[in-house]
KOLGU-41283 format. One line per 3 residues: for each residue x, y, z of C-alpha. Coordinates in steps of 0.25 Angstrom, whole numbers. Layout:
X Y Z | ...
//
This chain:
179 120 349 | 175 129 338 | 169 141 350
182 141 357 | 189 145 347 | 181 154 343
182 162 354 | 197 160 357 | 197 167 340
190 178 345 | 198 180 358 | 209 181 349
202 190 339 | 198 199 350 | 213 200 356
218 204 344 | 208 216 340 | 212 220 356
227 218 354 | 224 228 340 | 218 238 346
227 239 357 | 238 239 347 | 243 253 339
235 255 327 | 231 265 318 | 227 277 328
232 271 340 | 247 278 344 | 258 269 353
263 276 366 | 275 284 361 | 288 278 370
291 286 380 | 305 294 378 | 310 289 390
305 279 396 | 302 271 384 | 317 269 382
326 258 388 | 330 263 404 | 345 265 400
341 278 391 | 329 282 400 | 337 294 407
345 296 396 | 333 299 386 | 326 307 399
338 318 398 | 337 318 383 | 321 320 384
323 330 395 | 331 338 386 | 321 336 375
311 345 384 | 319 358 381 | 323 362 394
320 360 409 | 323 367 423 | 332 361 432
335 360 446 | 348 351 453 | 352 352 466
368 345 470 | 368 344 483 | 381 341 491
379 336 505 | 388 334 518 | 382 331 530
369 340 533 | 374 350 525 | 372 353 511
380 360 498 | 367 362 486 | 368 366 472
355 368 466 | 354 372 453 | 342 376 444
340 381 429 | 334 380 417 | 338 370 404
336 371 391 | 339 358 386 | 335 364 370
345 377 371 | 356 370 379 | 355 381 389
352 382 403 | 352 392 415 | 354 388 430
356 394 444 | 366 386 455 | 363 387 470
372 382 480 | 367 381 495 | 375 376 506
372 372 522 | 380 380 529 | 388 367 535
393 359 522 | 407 360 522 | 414 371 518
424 364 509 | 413 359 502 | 405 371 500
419 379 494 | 419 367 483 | 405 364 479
402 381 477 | 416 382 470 | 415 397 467
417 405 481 | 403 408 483 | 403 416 497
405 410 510 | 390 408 515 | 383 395 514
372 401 506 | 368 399 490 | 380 400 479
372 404 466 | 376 404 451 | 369 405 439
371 400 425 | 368 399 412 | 372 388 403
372 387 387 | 381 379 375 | 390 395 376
391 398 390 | 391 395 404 | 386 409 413
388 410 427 | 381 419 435 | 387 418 451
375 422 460 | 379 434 465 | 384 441 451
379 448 441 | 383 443 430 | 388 430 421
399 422 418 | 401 416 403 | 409 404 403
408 400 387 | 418 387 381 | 430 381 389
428 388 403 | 443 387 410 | 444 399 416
455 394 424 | 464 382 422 | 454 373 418
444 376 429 | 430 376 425 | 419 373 434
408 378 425 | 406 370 412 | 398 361 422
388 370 421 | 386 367 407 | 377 354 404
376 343 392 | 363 339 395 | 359 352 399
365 366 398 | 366 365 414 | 376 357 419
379 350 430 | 365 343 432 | 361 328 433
356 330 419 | 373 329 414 | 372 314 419
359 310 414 | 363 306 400 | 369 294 403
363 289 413 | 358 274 414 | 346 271 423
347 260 431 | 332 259 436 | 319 266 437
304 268 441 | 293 277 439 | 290 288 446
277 297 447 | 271 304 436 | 279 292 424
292 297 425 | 304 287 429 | 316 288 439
328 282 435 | 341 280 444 | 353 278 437
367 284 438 | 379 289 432 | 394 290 431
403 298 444 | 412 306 431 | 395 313 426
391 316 440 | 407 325 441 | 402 333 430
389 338 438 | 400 346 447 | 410 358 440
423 353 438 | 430 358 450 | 420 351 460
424 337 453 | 436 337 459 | 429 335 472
421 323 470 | 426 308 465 | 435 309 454
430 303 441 | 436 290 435 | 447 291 425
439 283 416 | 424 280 411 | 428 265 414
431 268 429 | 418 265 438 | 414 276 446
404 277 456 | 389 279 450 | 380 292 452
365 287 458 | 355 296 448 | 342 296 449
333 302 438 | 318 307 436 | 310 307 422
298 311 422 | 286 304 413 | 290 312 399
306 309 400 | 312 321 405 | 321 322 417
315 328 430 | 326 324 441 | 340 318 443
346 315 456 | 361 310 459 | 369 305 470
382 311 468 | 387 308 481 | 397 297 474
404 310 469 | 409 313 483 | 422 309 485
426 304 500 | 439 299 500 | 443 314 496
445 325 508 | 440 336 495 | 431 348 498
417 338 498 | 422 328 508 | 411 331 516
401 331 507 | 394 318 507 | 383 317 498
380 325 483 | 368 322 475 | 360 330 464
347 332 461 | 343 338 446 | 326 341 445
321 345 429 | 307 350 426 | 300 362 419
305 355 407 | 303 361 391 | 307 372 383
313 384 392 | 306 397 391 | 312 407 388
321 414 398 | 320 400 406 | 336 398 404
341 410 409 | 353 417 402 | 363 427 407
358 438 412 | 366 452 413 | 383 452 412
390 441 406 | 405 440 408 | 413 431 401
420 421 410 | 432 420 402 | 436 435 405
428 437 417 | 434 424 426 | 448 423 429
456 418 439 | 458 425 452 | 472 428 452
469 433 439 | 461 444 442 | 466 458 442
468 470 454 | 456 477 452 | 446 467 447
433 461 452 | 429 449 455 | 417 436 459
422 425 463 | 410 417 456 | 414 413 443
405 400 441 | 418 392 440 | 418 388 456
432 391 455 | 438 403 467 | 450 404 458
441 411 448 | 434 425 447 | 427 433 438
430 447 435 | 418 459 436 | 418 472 436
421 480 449 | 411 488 448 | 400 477 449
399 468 460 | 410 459 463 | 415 448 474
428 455 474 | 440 463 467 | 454 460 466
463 469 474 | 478 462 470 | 485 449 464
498 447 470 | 508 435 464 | 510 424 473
524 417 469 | 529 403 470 | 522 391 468
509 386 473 | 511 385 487 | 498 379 493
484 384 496 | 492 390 512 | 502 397 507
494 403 494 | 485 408 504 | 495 413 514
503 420 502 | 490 426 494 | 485 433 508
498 440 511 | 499 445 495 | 485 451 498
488 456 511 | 501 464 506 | 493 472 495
492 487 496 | 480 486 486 | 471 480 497
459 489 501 | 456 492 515 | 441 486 516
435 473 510 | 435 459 510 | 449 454 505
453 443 502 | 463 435 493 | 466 424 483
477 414 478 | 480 406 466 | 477 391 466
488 383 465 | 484 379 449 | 485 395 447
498 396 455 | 505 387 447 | 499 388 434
502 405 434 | 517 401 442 | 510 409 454
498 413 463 | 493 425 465 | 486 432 476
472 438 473 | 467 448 484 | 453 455 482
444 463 488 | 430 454 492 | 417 463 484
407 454 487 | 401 448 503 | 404 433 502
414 433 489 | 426 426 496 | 433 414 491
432 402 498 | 445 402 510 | 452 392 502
453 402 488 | 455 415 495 | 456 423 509
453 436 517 | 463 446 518 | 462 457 529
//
């Protein structure tokens, strides 16, 4: 008995002098955790948005695409972050197939943008001061700095400016609380995570106006609400690299609204060329600057003899901005004319602001003319409406049908 136990002594010896050398020791280093994947699944896309921002900046690339039929409404939109600097810069392309519905089309672009199918293009640039918009076809910026309410509340702007980064109205606005509820490997060590998040985050994606047109909000935090399907990719060193959503649960069907026929809406957000930004990587504004709160007033607000673009960022056609006549311009104001009474529907408005214009001695012999009316919150909060006739600058200027008409 005494050579079996021997050899069992020094089986064990030998499996301890193996278990000490595999074990840390003085020299050999642990594997450090992994700063996200390490970490329970709960915080995993969480800690991947902090880490993302951790890397000083990225470029960006999302694409909103609204969808009815065969026929297709896309925003793409593609910039720079600096995550470090709490800056940004990015430009906004809209392209439209020439058959989605024209309703539609009027309230996803917001701003009158022309009356082709073709690209709707603006810039911006995005810091803790300021918002500036640049529309695509002008030649200088927009400042809107602190509490932008240009016009009874209406801002359709702010969106722009991000909390995650200076960019708003990205897939990166959601992340931060999100919960994953799976996920799996994918090529190269990274993870994919599917998860989703609350209906009331994915409104503030879209500017204010546009809300009004998808399924309204619950009252209250406690109400339930339809989730939003996310999906999202990390690569192997914890950073962000793409976000998709089904947004489609925004729709609302029961509604006869502007984006009845639109059937599906979904987002796509791709980050890469993360680190520092080099210098001039974040564009900044370029040229003449106006300031918003001067240069963008209210239609019937402008005076005889002004000039005008219709683009003022806000998506609003009851708004314009106020340049000089000697650059270009999409039009000039000829006349204001009071339109007494109350409100009395968008018809009669109509019918009553065309005569106005049309009864002017001021009205010159050539040009595109067209004309105006207050809305009905403009109406009654000023007691009446006014009549706006002006003289079309630009090719492709004109409001949509339902804000203005042609006078001949």
């Amino acid at each position: 008995m005494i050579r079996p136990l021997t050899r069992t002594a020094a089986a064990l010896a030998g499996a301890v002098l193996l278990l000490s050398a595999c074990d840390s020791g003085p020299g050999t280093a642990r594997p450090a955790p992994h700063p996200v994947f390490s970490e329970p699944l709960a915080r995993q896309v969480h800690l991947a948005l902090r880490h993302t921002q951790k890397a000083g900046g990225a470029e960006l690339r999302q694409t909103v695409t609204f969808t009815s039929g065969e026929d297709r409404a896309v925003q793409t939109l593609t910039g720079r972050l600096d995550f470090a600097g709490s800056r940004g810069s990015a430009i906004s392309r809209w392209h439209l197939t020439p058959d989605f519905p024209h309703a539609a089309r009027e309230t996803i672009l917001g701003t009158p943008q022309g009356p082709g199918t073709g690209d709707a293009v603006g810039r911006y640039t995005v810091d803790t001061a300021a918002i500036h918009y640049r529309a695509g076809s002008a030649g200088y910026w927009l400042r809107y700095a602190g509490d932008v309410e240009p016009l009874w509340g209406i801002d359709s702007i702010s969106h722009l400016r991000g909390t995650e980064g200076a960019i708003g109205g990205t897939l990166l606005e959601v992340l931060s609380g999100v919960r994953p509820a799976a996920q799996r490997a994918v090529p190269g060590g990274g993870r994919s995570y599917r998860a989703d998040f609350p209906l009331t985050e994915a409104l503030e994606l879209f500017p204010y106006d546009l809300r009004g047109e998808f399924v309204p909000a619950p009252l209250y935090d406690h109400l339930p609400s339809a989730p939003v399907p996310l999906t999202v990719e990390v690569d192997h060193e914890g950073r962000i690299t793409r976000a998709r959503a089904d947004l489609t649960v925004l729709l609302d069907k029961k509604a006869g609204g502007a984006l009845a026929g639109v059937t599906a809406l979904h987002a796509d957000l791709v980050l890469g060329r993360f680190g520092a930004p080099e210098a001039g990587a974040v564009a900044t504004p370029d040229g003449r600057v106006l300031d918003a709160a001067s240069a963008v007033t209210p239609t019937d607000e402008a005076r005889p003899g002004e000039c005008m673009d219709l683009d003022t960022g806000m998506r609003y056609s009851g708004l314009v901005a106020r340049v000089p006549c000697a650059g270009p311009h999409d039009g000039r104001v000829l006349a204001q004319h009071p339109l007494t009474g109350s409100y009395p529907g968008v018809g009669e408005a109509r019918e009553r602001a065309g005569r106005a214009c049309a009864g002017g001695t001021d009205r010159p012999r050539s040009g595109s003319h067209w004309y105006t009316w207050s809305s009905q919150g403009s109406w009654t909060a000023r007691g009446e409406g006014r009549a706006t006739c002006y003289l079309v600058s630009t090719a492709g200027a004109t409001p949509p049908a339902r804000t203005a008409s042609a006078w001949s």
